[in-house]
C-alpha positions as CSV (number, residue, x, y, z in Angstrom):
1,X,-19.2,-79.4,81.9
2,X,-17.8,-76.1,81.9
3,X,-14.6,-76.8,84.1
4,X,-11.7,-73.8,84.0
5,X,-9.0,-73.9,82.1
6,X,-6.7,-74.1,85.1
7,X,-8.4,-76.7,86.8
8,X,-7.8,-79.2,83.6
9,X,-4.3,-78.2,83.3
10,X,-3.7,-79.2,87.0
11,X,-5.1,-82.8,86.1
12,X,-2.3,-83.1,83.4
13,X,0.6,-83.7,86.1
14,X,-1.8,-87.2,86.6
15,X,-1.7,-88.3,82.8
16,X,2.2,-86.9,82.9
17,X,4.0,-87.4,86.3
18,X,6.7,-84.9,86.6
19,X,5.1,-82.4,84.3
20,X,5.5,-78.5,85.6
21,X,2.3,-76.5,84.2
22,X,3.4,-73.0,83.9
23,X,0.4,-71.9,82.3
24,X,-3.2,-72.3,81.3
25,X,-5.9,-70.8,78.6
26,X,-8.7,-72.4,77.0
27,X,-8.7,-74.4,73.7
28,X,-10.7,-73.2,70.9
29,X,-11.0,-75.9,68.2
30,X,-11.0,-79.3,68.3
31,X,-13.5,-79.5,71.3
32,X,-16.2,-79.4,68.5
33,X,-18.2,-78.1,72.2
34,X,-18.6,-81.6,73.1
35,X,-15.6,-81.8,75.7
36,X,-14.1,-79.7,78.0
37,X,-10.7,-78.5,77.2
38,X,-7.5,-76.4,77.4
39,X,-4.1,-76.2,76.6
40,X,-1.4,-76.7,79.7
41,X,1.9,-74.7,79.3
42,X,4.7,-77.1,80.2
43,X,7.9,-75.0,82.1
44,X,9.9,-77.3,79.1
45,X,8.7,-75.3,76.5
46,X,6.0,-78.0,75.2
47,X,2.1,-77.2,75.4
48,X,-0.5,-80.0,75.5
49,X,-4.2,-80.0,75.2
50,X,-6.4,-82.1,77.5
51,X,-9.7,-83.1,76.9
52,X,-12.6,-84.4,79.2
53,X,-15.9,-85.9,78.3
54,X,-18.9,-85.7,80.6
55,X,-21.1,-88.2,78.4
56,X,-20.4,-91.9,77.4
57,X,-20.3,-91.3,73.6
58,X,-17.6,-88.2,73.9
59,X,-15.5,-90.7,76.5
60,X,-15.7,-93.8,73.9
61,X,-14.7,-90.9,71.3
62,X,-11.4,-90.4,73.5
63,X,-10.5,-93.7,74.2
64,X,-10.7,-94.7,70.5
65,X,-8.4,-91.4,69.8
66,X,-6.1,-92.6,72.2
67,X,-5.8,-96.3,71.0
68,X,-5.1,-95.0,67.0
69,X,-2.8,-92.5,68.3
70,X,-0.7,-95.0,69.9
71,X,-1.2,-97.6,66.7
72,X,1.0,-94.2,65.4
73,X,4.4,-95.6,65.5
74,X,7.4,-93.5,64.8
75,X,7.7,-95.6,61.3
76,X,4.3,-94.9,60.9
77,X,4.3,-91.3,61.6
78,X,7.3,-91.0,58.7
79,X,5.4,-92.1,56.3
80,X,3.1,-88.8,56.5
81,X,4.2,-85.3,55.2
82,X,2.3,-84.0,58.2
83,X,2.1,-84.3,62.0
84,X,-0.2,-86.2,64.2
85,X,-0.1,-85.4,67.8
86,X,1.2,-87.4,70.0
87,X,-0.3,-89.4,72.6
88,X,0.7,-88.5,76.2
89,X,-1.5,-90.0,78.6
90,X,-4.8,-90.3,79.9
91,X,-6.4,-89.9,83.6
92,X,-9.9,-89.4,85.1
93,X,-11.2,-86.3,86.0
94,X,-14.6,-86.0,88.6
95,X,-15.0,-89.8,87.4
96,X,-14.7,-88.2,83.2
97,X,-12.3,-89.9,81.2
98,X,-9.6,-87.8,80.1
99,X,-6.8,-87.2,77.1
100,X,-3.7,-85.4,76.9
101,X,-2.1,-85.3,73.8
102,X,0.4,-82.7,71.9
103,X,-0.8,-79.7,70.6
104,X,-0.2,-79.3,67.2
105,X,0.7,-75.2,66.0
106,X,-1.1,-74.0,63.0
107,X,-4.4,-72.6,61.8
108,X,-7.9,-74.3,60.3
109,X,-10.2,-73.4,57.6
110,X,-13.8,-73.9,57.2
111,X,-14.7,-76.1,54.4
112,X,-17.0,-73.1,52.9
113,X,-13.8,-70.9,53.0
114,X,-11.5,-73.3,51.5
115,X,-10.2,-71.2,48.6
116,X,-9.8,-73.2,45.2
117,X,-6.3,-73.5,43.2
118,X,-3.0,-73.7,44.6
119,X,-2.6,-74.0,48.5
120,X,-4.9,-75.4,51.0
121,X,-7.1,-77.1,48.5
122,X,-4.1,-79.1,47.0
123,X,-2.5,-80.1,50.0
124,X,-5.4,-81.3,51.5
125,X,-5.9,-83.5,48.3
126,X,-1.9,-84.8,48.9
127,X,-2.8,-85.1,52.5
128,X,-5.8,-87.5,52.0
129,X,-4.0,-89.7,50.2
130,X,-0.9,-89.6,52.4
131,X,-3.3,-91.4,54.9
132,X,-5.1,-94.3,52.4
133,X,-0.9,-94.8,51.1
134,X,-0.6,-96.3,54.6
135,X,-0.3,-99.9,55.1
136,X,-3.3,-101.7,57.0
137,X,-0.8,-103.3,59.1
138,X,-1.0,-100.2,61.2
139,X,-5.0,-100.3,61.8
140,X,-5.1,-104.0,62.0
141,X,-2.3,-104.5,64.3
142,X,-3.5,-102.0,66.8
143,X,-7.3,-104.0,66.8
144,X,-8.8,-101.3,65.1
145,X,-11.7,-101.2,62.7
146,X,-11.5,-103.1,59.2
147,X,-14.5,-103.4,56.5
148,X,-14.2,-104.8,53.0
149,X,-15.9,-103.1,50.4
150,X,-18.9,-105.8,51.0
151,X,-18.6,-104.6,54.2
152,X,-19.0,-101.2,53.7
153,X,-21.8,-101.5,51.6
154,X,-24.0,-104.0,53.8
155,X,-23.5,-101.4,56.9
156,X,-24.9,-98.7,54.2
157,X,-27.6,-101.1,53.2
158,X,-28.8,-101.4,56.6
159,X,-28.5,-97.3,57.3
160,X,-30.9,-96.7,54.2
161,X,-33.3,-99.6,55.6
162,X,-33.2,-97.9,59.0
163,X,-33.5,-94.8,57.7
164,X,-36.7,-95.4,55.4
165,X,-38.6,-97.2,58.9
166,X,-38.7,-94.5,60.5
167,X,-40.8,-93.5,57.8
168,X,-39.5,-89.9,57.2
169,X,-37.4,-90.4,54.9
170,X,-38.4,-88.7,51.3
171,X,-39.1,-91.6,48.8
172,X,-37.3,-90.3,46.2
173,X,-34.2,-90.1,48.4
174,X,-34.9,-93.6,50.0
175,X,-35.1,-95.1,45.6
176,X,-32.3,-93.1,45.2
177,X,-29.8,-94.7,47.6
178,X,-31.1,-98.1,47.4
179,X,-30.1,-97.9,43.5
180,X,-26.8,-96.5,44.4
181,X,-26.5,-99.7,47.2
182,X,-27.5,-102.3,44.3
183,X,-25.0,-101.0,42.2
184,X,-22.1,-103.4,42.1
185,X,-19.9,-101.5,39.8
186,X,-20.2,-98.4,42.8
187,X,-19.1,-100.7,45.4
188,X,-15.4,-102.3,43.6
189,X,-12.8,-100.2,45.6
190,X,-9.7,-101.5,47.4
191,X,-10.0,-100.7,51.0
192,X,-7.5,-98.5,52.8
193,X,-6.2,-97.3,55.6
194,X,-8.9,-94.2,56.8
195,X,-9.5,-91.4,59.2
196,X,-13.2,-92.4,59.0
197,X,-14.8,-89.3,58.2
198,X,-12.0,-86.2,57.9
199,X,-13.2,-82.3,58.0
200,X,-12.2,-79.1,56.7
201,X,-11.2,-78.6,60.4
202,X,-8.9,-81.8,60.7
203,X,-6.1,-80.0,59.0
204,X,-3.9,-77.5,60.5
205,X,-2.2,-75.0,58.0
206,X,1.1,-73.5,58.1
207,X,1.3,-70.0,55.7
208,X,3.8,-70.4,53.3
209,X,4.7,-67.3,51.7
210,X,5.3,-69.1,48.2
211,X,2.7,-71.7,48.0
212,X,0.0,-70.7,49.9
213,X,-1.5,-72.5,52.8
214,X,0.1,-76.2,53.0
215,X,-1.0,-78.9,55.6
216,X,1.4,-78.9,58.7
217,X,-1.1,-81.5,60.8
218,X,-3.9,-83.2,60.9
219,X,-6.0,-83.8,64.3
220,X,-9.2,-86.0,64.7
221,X,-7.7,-89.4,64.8
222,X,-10.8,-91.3,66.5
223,X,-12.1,-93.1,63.9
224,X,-9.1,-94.6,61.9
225,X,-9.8,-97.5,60.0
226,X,-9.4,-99.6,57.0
227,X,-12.4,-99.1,54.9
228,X,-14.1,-96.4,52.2
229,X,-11.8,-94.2,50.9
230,X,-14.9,-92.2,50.1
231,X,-15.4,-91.4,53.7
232,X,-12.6,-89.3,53.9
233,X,-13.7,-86.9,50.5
234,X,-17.6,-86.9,51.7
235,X,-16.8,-83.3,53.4
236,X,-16.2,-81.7,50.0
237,X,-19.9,-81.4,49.5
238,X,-19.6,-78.3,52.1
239,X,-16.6,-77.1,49.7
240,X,-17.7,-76.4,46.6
241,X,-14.9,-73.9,45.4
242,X,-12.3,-76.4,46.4
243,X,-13.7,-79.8,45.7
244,X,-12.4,-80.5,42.5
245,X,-9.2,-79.2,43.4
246,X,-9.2,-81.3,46.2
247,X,-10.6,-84.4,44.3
248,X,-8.0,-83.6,41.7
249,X,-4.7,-83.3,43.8
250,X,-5.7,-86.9,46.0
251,X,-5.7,-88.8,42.4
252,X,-2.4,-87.2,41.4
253,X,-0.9,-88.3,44.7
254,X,-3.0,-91.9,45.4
255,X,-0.7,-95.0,44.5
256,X,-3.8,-97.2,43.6
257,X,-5.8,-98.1,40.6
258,X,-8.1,-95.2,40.0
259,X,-11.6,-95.7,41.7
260,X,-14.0,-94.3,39.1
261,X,-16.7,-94.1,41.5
262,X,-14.8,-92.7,44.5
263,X,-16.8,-89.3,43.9
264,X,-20.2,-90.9,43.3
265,X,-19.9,-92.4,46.7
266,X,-18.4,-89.4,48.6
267,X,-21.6,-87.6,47.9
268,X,-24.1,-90.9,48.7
269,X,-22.0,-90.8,51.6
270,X,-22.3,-86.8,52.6
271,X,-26.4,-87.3,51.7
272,X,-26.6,-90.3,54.6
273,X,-25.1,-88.0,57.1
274,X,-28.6,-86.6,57.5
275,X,-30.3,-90.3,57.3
276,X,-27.5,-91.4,60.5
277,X,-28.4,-87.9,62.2
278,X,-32.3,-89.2,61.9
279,X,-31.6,-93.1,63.3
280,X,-29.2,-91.3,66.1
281,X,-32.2,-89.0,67.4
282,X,-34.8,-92.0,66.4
283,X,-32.4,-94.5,68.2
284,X,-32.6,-91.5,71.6
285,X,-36.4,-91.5,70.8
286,X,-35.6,-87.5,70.5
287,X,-38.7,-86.0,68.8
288,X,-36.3,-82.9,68.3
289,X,-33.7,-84.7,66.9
290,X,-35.8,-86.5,64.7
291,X,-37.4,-83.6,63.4
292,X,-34.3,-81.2,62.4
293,X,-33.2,-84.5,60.7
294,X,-36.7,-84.9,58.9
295,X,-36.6,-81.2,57.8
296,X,-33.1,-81.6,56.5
297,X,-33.6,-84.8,54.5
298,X,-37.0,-82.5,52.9
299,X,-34.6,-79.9,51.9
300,X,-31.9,-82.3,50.0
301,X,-34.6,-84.0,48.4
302,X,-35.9,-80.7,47.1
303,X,-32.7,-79.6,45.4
304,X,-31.3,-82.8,44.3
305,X,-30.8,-82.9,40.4
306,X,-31.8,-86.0,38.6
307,X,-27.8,-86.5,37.9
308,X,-26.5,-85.6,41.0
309,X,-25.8,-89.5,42.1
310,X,-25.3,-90.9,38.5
311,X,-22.6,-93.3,38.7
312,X,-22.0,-94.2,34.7
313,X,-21.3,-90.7,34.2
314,X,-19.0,-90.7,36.8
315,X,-17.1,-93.8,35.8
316,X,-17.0,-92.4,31.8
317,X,-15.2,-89.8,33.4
318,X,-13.0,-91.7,35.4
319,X,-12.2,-93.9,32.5
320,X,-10.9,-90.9,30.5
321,X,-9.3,-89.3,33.5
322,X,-7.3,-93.2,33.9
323,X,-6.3,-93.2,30.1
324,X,-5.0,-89.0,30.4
325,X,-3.0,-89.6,33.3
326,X,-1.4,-92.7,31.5
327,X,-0.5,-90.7,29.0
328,X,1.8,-88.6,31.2
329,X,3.3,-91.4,33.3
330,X,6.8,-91.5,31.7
331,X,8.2,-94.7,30.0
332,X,10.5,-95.6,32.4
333,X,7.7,-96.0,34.8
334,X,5.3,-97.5,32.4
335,X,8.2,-100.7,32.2
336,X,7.9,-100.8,35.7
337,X,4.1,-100.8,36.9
338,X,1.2,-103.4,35.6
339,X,-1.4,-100.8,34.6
340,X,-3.9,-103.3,34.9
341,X,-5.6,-102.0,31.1
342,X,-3.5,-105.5,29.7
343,X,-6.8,-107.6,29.3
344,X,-7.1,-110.8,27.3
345,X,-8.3,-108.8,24.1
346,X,-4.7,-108.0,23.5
347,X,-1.2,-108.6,23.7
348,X,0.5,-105.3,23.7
349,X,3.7,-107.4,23.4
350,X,2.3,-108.6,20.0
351,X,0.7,-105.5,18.9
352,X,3.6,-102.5,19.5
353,X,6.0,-103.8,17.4
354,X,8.5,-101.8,15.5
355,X,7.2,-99.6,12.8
356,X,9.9,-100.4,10.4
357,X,8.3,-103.8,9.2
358,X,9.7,-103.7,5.6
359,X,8.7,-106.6,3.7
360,X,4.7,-107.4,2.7
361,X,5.1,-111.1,4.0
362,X,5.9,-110.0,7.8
363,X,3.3,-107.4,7.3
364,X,0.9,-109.7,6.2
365,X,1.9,-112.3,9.0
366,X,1.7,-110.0,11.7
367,X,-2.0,-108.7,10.8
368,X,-2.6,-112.6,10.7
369,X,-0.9,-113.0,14.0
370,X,-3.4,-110.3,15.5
371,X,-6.5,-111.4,13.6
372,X,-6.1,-114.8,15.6
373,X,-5.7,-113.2,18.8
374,X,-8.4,-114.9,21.3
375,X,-10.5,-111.6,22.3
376,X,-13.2,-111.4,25.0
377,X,-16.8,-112.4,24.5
378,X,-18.5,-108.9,25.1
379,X,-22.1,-110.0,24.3
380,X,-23.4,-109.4,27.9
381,X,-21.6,-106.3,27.8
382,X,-23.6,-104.8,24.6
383,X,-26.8,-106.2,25.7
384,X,-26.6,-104.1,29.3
385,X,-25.2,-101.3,26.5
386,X,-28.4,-101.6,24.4
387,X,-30.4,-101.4,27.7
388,X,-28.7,-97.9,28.7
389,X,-29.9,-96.9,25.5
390,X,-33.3,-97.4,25.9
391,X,-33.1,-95.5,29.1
392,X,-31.7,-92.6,26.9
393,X,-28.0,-92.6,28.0
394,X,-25.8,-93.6,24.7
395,X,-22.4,-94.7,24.6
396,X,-19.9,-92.3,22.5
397,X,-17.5,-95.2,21.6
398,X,-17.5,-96.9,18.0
399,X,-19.0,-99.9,17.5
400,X,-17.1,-102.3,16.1
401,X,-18.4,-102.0,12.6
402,X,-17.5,-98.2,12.1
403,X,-14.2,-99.6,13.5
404,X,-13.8,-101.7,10.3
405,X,-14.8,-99.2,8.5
406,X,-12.7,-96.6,9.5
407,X,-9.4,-99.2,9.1
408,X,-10.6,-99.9,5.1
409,X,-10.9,-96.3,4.6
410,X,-7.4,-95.7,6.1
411,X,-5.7,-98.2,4.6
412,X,-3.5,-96.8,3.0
413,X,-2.1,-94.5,5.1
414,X,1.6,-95.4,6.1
415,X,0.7,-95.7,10.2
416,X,1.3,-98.9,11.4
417,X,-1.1,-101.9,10.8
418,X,-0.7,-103.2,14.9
419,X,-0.9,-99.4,16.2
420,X,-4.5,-99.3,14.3
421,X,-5.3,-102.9,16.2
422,X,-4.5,-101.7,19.5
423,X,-6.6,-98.7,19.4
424,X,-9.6,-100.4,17.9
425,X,-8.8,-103.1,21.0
426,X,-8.6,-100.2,23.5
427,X,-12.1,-98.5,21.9
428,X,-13.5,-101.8,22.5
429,X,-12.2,-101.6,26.5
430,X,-12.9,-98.4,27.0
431,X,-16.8,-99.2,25.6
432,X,-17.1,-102.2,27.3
433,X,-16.0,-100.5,30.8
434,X,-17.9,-97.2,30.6
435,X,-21.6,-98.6,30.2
């Protein structure tokens, strides 16, 4: 390590023949100080940053950049409201694998400086999802990485079991995660395209003078995948002024059912960084490695909160966050999009009917019509209710008795018969789905 600038600008006429470097100065991001690199000043204007690795994990690092910046295509690349450099070659350098790609313009925030509101903390939200909105044909016809949600949770399973035989693992840490592995509700996401584990310092800012800083690029490209959406928001653990904002802007901008557990496991996932830090240096038989790791996983255990990782909270919240943001989506698009809330307990096409139903005989038929509707058998669903109640958590929706009761006290109140039904109907979801 600890070649010159202008020594690695020379070796970019071999990645791009024809190339005239006018100029050379060192790079100072995106070398993360595990490469050496610089940027080479083309006489056409362009500049392009070249990276070498010295070690076998940095040079598998590069090659995997360069295979998913290829899998990049031009239709691909359209899809994004951002850049992505481009790929322009690769060489060898003193027997070091070596990458030259675009360089990108623009400027990076820590994640600890990421200011909250308007700006950086929304567009990186936007930009997130930008990335999962892509289709997998992109990652799976390039060869790249692909894990189901099963998938993703057995590799987890086996870090947690790894972890705890090293035996330095804090029990309470090692209960806690094999709980959050056994829950299945935790583990139901749709797998999307991913850049496997984004940073604060993937994004490159430009300054706009009326919004604030807005994502212009993003960089880091090795790990791209189709997997965990949750890998991609595990970083906002280091940002705490801008995480909801963050968290906030990717679900305005996702085009997917909303994952209610998405946060839950962007936090599991930020807490195993430390456990895959200790099986790296355990794995390298690196006391020092092991040790930093050890002290680490002390500290997290120490300030944990018993709530920190408690995923029915998290998916009562995402419930009502699902039924808000349906109440903005206009009714043009409603016509147009399954919301996937249309369960057998209902027909909404039965139960929104006009509220002009003038006669007592339709009246009476319709509440007949809707009193035979076949509805869901929801006694598993109370029993697992009646055992979160014993373990002191306790469900804020209605029963279905003070449901009955509050329709015979409001009965004669001129609001429709069916709008009263559905509600009751979407109570009952909305009980059923949040224990």
């Amino acid at each position: 390590m600890g070649r010159s600038p202008f020594t690695l600008a020379a070796a970019v006429t071999a990645a791009l023949p024809g190339a005239e470097v006018t100029g050379a100065r060192a790079l100072t991001a995106d070398g993360d100080g595990r490469f050496d690199s610089a940027v080479a000043s083309l006489r056409d204007g362009r500049e392009l940053a070249i990276r070498v690795a010295d070690d076998d994990e940095a040079a598998t690092e590069l090659a995997a950049e360069a295979l998913a910046l290829r899998a990049l295509t031009a239709g691909a690349r359209a899809m994004l409201p951002f850049r992505a450099p481009e790929y322009i070659g690769e060489t060898r350098l003193d027997d070091a694998r070596a990458l030259v790609t675009e360089l990108l313009p623009g400027f990076q925030i820590e994640a600890a400086h990421v200011p909250a509101g308007r700006g950086a903390a929304e567009s990186m939200g936007a930009a997130i999802a930008a990335v999962h909105a892509m289709p997998t044909s992109v990652v799976r016809g390039a060869g790249l990485l692909t894990r189901t949600s099963q998938e993703s949770r057995d590799e987890i399973e086996r870090l947690v079991d790894a972890a705890a035989a090293t035996g330095r693992v804090p029990a309470r840490l090692t209960v806690r995660w094999r709980e959050a592995v056994a829950d299945d509700d935790l583990w139901r996401f749709e797998s999307t395209v991913t850049l496997g584990g984004v940073q604060s310092t993937s994004f490159l800012f430009d300054d706009d003078a009326e919004r604030g800083p807005e994502v212009s690029g993003i960089v880091g490209w090795h790990a791209l995948s189709v997997g965990d959406p949750a890998v991609d928001l595990a970083w906002l653990s280091t940002a705490p002024d801008a995480a909801a904002d963050v968290q906030a802007a990717y679900a305005r901008a996702a085009d997917r059912t909303p994952d209610a557990a998405l946060e839950v496991r962007g936090r599991l996932l930020a807490e195993l960084e430390f456990a895959r830090w200790l099986v790296h240096g355990d794995s390298l038989r690196r006391p020092d490695i092991v040790d930093d790791a050890a002290a680490l996983l002390e500290a997290l255990a120490d300030g944990l909160h018993a709530d920190d990782l408690t995923v029915i909270t998290a998916r009562n919240e995402g419930v009502d966050s699902a039924m808000d943001a349906l109440d903005r989506v206009p009714e043009s698009t409603v016509a147009a999009v399954d919301t996937s809330m249309q369960t057998d307990a209902y027909n909404p096409d039965e139960l929104w009917r006009d509220e002009d139903l003038d006669s007592e005989t339709s009246e009476a038929a319709h509440r007949a019509e809707v009193g035979s509707l076949e509805t869901e058998d929801l006694s598993a669903v109370r029993s697992v209710s009646a055992q979160a109640d014993d373990e002191g958590r306790t469900s804020t929706a209605p029963h279905d008795s003070d449901v009955q009761r509050e329709r015979a006290a409001t009965e004669g109140e001129p609001e429709d018969e069916a709008q009263r039904a559905a509600r009751a109907a979407l109570q009952r979801w909305k009980s059923s789905d949040s224990e």
